[in-house]
N, CA, C and O atoms as a Tripos MOL2 file, in Angstrom:
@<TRIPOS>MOLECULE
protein
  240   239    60     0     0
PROTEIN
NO_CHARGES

@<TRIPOS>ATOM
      1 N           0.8560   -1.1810    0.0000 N.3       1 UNK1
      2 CA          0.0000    0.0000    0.0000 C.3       1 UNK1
      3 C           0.8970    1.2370    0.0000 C.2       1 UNK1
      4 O           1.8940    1.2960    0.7190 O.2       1 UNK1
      5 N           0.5740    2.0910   -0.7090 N.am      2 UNK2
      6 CA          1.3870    3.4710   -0.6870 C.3       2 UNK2
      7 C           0.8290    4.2910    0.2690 C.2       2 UNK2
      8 O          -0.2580    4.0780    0.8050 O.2       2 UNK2
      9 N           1.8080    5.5530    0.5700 N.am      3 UNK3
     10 CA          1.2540    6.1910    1.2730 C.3       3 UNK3
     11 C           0.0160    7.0890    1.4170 C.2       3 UNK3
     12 O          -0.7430    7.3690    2.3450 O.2       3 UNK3
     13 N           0.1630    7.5530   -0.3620 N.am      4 UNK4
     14 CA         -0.8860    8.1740   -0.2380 C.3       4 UNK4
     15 C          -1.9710    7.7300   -0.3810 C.2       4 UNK4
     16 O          -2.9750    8.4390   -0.3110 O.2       4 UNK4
     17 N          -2.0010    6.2720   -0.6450 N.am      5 UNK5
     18 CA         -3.4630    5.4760   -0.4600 C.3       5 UNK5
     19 C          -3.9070    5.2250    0.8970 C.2       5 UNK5
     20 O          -5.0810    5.3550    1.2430 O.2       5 UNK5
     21 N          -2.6600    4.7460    1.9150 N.am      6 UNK6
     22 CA         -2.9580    4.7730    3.1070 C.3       6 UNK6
     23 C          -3.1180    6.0620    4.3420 C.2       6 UNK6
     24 O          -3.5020    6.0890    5.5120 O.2       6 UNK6
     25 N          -2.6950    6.8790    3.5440 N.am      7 UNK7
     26 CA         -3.4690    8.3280    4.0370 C.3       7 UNK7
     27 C          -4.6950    8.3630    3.8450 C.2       7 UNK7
     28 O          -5.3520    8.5870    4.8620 O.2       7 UNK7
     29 N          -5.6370    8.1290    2.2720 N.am      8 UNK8
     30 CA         -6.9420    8.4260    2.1320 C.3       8 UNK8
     31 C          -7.9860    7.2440    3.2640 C.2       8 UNK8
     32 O          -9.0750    7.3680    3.8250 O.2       8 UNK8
     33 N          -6.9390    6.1220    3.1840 N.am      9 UNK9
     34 CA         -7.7080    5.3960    4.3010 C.3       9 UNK9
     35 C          -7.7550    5.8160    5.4290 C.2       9 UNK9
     36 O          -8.8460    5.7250    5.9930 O.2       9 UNK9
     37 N          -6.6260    6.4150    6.1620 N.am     10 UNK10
     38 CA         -6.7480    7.1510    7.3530 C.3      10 UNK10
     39 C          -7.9610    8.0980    7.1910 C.2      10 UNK10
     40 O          -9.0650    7.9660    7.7200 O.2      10 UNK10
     41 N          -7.6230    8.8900    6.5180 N.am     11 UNK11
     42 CA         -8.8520   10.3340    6.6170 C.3      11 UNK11
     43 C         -10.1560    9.5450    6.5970 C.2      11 UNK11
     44 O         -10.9470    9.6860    7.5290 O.2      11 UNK11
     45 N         -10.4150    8.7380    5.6050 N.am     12 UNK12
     46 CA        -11.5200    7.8870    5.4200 C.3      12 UNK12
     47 C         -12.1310    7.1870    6.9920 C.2      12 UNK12
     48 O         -13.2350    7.3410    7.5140 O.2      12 UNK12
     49 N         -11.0450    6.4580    7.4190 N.am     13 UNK13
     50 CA        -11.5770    6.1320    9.0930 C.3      13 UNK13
     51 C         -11.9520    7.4770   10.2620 C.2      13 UNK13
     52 O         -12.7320    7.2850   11.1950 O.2      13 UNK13
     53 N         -11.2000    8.9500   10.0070 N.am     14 UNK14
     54 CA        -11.3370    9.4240   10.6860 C.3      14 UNK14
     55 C         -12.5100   10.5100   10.2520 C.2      14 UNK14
     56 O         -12.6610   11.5710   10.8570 O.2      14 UNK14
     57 N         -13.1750   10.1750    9.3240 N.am     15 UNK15
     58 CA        -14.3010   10.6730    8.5110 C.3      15 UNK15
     59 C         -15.1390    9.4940    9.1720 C.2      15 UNK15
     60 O         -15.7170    9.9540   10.1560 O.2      15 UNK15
     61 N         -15.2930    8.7540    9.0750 N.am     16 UNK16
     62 CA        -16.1620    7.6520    9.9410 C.3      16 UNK16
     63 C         -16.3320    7.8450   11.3170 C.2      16 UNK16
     64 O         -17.4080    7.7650   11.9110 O.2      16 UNK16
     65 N         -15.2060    8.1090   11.8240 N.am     17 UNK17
     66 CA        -15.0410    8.5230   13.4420 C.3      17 UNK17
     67 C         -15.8430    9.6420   13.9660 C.2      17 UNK17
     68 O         -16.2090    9.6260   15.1410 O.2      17 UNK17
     69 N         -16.1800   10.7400   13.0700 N.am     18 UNK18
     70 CA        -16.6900   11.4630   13.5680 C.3      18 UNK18
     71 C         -18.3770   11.7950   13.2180 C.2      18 UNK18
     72 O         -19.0430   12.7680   13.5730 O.2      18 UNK18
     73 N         -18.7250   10.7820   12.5110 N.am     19 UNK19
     74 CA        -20.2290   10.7070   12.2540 C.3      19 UNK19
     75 C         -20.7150    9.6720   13.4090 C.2      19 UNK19
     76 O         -21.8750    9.6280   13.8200 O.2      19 UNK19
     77 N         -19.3250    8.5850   14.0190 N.am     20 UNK20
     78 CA        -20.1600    7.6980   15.1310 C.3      20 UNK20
     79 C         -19.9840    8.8350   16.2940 C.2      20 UNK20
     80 O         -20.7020    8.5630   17.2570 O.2      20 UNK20
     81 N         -19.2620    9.9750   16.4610 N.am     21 UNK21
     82 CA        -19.1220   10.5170   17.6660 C.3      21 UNK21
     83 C         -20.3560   11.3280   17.7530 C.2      21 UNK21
     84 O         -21.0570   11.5780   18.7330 O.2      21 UNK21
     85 N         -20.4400   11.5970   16.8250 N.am     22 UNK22
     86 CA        -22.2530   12.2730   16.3810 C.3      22 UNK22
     87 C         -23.1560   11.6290   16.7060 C.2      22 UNK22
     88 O         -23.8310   11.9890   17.6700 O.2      22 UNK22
     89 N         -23.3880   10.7260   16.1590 N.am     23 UNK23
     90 CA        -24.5450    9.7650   16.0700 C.3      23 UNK23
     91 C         -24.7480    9.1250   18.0900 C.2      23 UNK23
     92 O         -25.7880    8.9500   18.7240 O.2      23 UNK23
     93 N         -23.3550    8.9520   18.5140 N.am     24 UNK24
     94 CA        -23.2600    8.6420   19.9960 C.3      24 UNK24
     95 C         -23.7680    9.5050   21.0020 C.2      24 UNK24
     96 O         -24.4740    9.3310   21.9950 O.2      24 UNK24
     97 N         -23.1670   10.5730   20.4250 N.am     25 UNK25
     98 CA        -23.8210   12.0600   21.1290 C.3      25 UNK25
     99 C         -25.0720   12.2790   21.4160 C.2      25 UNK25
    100 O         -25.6220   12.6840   22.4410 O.2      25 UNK25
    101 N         -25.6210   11.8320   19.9620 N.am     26 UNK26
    102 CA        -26.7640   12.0410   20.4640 C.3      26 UNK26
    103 C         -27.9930   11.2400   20.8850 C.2      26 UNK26
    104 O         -29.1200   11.6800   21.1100 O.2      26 UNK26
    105 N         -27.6130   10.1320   20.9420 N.am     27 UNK27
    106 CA        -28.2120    8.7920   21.5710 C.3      27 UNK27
    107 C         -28.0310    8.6950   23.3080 C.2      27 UNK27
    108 O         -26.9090    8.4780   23.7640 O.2      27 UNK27
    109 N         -29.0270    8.8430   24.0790 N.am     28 UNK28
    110 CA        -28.9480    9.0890   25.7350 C.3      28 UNK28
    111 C         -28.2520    7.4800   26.3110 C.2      28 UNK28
    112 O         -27.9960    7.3660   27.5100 O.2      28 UNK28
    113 N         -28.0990    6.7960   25.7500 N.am     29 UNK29
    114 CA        -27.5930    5.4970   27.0220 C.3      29 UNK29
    115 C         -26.2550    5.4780   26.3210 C.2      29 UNK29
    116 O         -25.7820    4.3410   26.3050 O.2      29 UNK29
    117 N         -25.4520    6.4530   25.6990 N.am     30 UNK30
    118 CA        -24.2060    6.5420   25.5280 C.3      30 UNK30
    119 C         -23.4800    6.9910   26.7440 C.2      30 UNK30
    120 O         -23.7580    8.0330   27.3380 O.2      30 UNK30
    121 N         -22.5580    6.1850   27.0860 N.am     31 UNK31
    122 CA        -21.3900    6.9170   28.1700 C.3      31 UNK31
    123 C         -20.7740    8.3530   27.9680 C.2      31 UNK31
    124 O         -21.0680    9.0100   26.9690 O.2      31 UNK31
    125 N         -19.8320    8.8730   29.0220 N.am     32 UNK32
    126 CA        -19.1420    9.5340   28.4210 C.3      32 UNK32
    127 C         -17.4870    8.7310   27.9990 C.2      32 UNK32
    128 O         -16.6540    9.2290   27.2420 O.2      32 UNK32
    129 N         -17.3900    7.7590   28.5320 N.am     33 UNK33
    130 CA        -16.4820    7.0130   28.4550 C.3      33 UNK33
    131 C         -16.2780    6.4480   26.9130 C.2      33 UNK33
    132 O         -15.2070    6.3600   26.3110 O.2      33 UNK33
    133 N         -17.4090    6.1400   26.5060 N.am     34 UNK34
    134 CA        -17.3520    5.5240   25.0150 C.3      34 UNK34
    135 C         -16.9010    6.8590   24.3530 C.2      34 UNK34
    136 O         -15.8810    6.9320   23.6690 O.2      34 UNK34
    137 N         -17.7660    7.9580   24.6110 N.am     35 UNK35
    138 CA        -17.5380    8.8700   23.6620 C.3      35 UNK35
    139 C         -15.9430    9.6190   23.4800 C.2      35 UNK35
    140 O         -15.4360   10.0800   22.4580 O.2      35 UNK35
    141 N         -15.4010    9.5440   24.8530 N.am     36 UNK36
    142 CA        -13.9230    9.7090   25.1060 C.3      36 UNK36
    143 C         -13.1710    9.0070   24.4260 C.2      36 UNK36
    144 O         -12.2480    9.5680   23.8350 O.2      36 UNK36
    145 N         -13.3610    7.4580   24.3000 N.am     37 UNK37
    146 CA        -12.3770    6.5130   23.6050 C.3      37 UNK37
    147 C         -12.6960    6.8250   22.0440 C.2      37 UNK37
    148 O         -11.7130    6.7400   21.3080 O.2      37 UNK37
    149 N         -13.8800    7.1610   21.4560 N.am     38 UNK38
    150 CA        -14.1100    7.3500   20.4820 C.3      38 UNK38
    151 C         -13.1810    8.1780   19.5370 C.2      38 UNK38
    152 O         -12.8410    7.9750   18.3720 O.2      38 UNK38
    153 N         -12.7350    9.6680   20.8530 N.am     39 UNK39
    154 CA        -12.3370   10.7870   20.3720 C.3      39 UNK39
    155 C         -10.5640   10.6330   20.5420 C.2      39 UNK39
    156 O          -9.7100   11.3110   19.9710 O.2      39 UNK39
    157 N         -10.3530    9.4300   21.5900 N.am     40 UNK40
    158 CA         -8.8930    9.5200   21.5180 C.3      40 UNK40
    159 C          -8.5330    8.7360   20.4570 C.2      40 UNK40
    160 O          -7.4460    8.9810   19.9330 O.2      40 UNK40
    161 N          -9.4950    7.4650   19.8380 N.am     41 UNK41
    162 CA         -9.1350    7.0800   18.4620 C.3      41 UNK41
    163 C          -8.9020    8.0780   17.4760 C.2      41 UNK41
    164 O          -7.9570    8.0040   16.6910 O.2      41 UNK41
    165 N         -10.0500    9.3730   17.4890 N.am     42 UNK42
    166 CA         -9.8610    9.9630   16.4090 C.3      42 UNK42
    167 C          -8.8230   10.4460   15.8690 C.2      42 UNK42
    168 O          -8.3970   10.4540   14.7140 O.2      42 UNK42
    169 N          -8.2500   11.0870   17.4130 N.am     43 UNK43
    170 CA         -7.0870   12.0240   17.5990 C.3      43 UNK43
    171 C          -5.8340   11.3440   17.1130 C.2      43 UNK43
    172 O          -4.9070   11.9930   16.6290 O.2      43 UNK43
    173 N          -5.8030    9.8000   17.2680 N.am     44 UNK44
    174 CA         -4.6150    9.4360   17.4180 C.3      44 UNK44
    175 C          -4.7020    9.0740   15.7970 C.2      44 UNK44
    176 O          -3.5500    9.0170   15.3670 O.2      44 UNK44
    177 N          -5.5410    8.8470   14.9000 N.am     45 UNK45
    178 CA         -5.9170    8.9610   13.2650 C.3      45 UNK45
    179 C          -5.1820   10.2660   13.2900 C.2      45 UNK45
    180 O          -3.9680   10.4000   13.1360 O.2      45 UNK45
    181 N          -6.1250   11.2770   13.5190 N.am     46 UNK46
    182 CA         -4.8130   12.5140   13.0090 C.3      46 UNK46
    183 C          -3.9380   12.7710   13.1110 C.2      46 UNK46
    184 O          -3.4100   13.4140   12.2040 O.2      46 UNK46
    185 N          -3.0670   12.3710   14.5200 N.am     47 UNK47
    186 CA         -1.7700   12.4050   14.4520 C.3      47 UNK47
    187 C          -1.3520   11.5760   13.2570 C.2      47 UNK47
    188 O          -0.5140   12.1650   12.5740 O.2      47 UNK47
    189 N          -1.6270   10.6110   12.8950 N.am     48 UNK48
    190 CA         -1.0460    9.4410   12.2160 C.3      48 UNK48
    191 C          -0.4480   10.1380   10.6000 C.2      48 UNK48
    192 O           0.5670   10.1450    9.9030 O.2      48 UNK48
    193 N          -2.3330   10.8600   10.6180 N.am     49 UNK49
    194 CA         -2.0550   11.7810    8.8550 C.3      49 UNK49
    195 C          -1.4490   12.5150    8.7380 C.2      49 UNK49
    196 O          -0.7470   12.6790    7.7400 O.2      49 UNK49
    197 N          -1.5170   13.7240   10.3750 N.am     50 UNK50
    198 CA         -0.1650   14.6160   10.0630 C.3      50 UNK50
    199 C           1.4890   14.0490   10.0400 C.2      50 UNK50
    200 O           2.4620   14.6950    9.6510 O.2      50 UNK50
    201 N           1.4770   12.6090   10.5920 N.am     51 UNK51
    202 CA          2.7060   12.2790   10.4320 C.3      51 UNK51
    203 C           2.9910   11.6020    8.7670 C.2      51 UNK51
    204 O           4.1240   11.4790    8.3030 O.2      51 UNK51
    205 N           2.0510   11.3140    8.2180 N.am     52 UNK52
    206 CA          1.8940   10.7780    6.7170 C.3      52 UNK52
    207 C           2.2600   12.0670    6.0650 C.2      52 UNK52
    208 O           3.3750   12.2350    5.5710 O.2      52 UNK52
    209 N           1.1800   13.1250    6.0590 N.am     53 UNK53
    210 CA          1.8000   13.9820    6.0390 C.3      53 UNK53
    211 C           2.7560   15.1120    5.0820 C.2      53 UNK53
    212 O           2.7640   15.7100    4.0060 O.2      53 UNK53
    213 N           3.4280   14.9340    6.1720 N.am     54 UNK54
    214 CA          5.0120   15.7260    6.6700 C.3      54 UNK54
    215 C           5.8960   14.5270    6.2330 C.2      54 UNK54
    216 O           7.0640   14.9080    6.1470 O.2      54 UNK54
    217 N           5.7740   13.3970    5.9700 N.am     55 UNK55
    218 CA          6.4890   12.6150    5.6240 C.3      55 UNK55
    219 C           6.4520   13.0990    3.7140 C.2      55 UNK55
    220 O           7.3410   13.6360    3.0520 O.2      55 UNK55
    221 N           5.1410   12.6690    3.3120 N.am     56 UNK56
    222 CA          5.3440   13.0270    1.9240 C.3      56 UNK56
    223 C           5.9680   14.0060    1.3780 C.2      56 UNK56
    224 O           6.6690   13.9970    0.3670 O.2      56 UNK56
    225 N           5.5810   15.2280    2.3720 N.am     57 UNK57
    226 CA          5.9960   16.5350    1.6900 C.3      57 UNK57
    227 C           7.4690   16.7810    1.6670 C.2      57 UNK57
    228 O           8.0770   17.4700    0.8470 O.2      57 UNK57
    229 N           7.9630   16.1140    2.6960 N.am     58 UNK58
    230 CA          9.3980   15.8590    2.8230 C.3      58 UNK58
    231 C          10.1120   15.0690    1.8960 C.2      58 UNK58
    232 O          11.2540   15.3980    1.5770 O.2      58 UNK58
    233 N           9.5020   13.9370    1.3670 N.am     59 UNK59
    234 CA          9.8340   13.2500    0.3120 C.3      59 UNK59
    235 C           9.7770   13.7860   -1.3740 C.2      59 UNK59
    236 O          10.2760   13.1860   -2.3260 O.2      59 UNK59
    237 N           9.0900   14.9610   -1.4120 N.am     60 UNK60
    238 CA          8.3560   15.3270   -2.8420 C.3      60 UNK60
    239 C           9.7240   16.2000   -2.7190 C.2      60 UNK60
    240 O          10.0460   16.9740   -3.6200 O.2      60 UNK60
@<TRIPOS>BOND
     1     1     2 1
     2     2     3 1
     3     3     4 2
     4     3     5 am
     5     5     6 1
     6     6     7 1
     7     7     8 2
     8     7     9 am
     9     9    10 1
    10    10    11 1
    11    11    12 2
    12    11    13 am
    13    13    14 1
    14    14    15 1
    15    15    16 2
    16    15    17 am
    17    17    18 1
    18    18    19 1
    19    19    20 2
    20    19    21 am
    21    21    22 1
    22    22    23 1
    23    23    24 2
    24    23    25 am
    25    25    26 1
    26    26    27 1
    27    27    28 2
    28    27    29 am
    29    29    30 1
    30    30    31 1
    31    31    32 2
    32    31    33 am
    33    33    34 1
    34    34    35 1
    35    35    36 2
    36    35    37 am
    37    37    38 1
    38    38    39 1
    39    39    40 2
    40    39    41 am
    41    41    42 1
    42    42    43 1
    43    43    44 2
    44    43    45 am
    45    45    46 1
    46    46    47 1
    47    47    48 2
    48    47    49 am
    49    49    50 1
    50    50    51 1
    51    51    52 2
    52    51    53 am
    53    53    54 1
    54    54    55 1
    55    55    56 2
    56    55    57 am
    57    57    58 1
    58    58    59 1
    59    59    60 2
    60    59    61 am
    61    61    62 1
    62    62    63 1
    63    63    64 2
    64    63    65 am
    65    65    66 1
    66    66    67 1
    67    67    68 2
    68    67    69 am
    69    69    70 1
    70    70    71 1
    71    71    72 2
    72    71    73 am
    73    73    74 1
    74    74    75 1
    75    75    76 2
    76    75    77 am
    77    77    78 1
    78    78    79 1
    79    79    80 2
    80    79    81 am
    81    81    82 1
    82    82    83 1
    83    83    84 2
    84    83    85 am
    85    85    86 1
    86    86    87 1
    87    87    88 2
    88    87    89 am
    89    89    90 1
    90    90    91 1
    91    91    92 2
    92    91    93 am
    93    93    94 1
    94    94    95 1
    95    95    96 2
    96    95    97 am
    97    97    98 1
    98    98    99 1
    99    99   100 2
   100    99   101 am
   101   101   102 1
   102   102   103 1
   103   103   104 2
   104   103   105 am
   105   105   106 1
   106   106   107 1
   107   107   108 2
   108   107   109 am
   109   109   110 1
   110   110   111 1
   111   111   112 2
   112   111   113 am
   113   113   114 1
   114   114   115 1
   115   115   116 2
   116   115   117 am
   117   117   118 1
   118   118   119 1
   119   119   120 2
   120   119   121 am
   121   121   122 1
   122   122   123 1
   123   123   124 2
   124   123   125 am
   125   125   126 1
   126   126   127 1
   127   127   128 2
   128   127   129 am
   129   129   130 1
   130   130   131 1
   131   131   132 2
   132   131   133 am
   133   133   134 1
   134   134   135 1
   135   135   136 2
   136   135   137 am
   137   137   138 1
   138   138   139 1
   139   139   140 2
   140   139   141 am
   141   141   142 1
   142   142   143 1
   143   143   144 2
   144   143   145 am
   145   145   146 1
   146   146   147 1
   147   147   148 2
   148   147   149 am
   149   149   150 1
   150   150   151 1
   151   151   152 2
   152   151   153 am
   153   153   154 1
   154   154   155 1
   155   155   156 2
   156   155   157 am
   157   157   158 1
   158   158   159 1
   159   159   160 2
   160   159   161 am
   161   161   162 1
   162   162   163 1
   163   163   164 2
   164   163   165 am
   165   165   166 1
   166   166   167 1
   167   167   168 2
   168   167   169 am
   169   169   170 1
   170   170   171 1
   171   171   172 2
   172   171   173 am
   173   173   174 1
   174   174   175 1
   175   175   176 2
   176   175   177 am
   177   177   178 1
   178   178   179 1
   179   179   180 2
   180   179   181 am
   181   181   182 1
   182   182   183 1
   183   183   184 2
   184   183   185 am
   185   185   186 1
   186   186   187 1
   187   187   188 2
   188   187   189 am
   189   189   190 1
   190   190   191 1
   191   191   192 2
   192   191   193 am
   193   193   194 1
   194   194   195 1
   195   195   196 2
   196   195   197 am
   197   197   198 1
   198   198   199 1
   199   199   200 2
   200   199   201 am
   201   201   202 1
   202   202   203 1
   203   203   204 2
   204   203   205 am
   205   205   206 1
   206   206   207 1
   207   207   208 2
   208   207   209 am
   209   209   210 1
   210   210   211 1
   211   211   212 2
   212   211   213 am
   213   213   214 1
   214   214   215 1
   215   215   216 2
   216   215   217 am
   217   217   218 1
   218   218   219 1
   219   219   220 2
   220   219   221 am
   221   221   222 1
   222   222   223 1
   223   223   224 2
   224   223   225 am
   225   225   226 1
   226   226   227 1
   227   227   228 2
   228   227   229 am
   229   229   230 1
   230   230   231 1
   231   231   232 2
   232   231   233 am
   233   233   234 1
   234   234   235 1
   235   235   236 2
   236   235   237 am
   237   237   238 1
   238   238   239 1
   239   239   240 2
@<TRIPOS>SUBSTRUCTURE
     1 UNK1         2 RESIDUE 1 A UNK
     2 UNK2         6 RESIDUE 1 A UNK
     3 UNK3        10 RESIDUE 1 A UNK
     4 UNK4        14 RESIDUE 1 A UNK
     5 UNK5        18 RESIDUE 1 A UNK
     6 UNK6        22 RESIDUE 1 A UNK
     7 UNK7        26 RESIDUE 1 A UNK
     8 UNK8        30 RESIDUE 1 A UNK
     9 UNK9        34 RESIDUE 1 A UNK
    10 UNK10       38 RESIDUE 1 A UNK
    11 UNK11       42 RESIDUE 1 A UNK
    12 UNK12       46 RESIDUE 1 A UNK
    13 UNK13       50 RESIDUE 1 A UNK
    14 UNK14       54 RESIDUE 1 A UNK
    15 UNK15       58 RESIDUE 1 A UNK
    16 UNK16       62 RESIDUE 1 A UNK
    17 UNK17       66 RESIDUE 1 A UNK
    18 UNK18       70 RESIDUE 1 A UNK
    19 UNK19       74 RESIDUE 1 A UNK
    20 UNK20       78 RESIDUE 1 A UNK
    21 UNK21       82 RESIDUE 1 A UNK
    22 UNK22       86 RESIDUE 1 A UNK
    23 UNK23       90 RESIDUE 1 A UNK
    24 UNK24       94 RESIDUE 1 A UNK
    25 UNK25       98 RESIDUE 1 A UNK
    26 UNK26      102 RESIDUE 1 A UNK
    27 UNK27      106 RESIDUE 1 A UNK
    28 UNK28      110 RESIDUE 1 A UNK
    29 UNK29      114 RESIDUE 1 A UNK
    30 UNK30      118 RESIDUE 1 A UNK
    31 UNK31      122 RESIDUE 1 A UNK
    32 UNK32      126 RESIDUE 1 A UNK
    33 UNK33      130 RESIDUE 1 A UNK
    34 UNK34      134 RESIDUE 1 A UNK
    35 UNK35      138 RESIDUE 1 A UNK
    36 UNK36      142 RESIDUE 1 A UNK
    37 UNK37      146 RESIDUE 1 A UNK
    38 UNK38      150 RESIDUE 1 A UNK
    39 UNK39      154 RESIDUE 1 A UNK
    40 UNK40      158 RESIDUE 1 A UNK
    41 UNK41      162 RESIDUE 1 A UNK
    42 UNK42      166 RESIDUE 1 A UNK
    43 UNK43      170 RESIDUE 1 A UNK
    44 UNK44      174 RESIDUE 1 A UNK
    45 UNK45      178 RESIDUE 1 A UNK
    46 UNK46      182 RESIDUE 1 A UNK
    47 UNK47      186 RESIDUE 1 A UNK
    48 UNK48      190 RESIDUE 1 A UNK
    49 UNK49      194 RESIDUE 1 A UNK
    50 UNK50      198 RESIDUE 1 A UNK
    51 UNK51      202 RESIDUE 1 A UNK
    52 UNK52      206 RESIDUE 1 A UNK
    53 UNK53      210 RESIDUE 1 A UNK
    54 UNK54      214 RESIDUE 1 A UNK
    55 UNK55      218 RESIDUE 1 A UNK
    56 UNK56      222 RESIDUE 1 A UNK
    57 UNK57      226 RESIDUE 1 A UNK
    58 UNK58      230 RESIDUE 1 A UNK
    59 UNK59      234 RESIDUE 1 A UNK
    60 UNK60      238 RESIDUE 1 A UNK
């Protein structure tokens, strides 16, 4: 897989991530706990892309 395919998959999961953090939100027998782990997945997706990145641009 290249990178920049496995970047669009990243964004792609973290485009997913944030329609379930939505959708969780607003459903009442959601934790706040789920919704926390939800958001540290997300976060840790974006770190991932900004490290994808800064990698490419460094490479181009």
């Amino acid at each position: 897989m290249s990178i920049e395919s496995h970047l669009v998959e990243l964004v792609r999961r973290h485009q997913a991530l944030e329609r379930e953090i939505e959708r969780e939100r607003n459903h009442p027998a959601t934790s706040d706990t789920q919704i926390k782990e939800l958001k540290r997945k997300k976060l840790h997706l974006k770190e991932e892309i900004e490290r994808l990145k800064q990698k490419t641009s460094v490479a181009a």
